[in-house]
N, C-alpha and C positions, 0 to 999 in steps of 0.2 A: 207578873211572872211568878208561877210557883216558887216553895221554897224545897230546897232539897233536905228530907228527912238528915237528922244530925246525928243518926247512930243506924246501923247495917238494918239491925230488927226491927226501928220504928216502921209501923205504919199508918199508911194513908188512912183517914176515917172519913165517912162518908155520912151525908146528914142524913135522916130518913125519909125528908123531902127528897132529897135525890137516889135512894136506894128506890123508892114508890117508883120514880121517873123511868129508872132502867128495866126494873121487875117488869111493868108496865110494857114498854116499848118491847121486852125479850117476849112478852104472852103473846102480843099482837104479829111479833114476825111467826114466832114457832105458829099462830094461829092461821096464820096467811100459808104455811108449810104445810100443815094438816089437811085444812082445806084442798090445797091441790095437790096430796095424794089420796084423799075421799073420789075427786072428780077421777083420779087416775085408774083406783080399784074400781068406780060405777064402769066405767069404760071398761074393762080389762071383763067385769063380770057378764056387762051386758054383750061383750063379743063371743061368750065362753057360753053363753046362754044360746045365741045365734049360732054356734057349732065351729063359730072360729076361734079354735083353740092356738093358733099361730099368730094370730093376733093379740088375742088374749096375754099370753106368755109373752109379750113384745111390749106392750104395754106395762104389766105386772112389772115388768123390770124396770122399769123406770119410776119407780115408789123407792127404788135404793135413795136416792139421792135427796129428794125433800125428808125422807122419816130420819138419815141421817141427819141434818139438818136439825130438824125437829126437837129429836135426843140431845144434841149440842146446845143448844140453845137450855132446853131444861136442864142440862148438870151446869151450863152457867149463872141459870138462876138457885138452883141449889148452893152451889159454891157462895153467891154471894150471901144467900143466906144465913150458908154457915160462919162466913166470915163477919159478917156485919152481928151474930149473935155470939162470937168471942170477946 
């Protein structure tokens, strides 16, 4: 069982074997994110290409949700970075 920090402002430290571990697993999800909003823009271009611009637009909106994704993921590897270099 963990122990609980003994004063408000202590904190948690983190070895750099395990900061590697999560940096790691955060690149691989945001990269699995990226990837299918890549597949989702080739779609969205290649129907805008074909003249189906209602299509297109239908598709294009649904890149909201992985890029946000995406973004979260990188200011949580930022954060950690910032904080494991205080």
């Amino acid at each position: 069982m963990a122990t609980e920090p003994t004063h408000v402002n202590e904190r948690a430290h983190m070895t750099q074997t395990e900061m590697s571990m999560i940096i790691r697993q955060l690149t691989h999800l945001m990269a699995e994110r990226l990837t299918n909003a890549a597949a989702l823009a080739r779609s969205a271009a290649t129907c805008s290409a074909e003249g189906n611009a209602t299509a297109a637009v239908e598709i294009a909106l649904g890149l909201d949700q992985p890029l946000f994704e995406a973004a979260t993921l990188l200011n949580a590897m930022a954060l950690i970075d910032r904080v494991a270099s205080d």
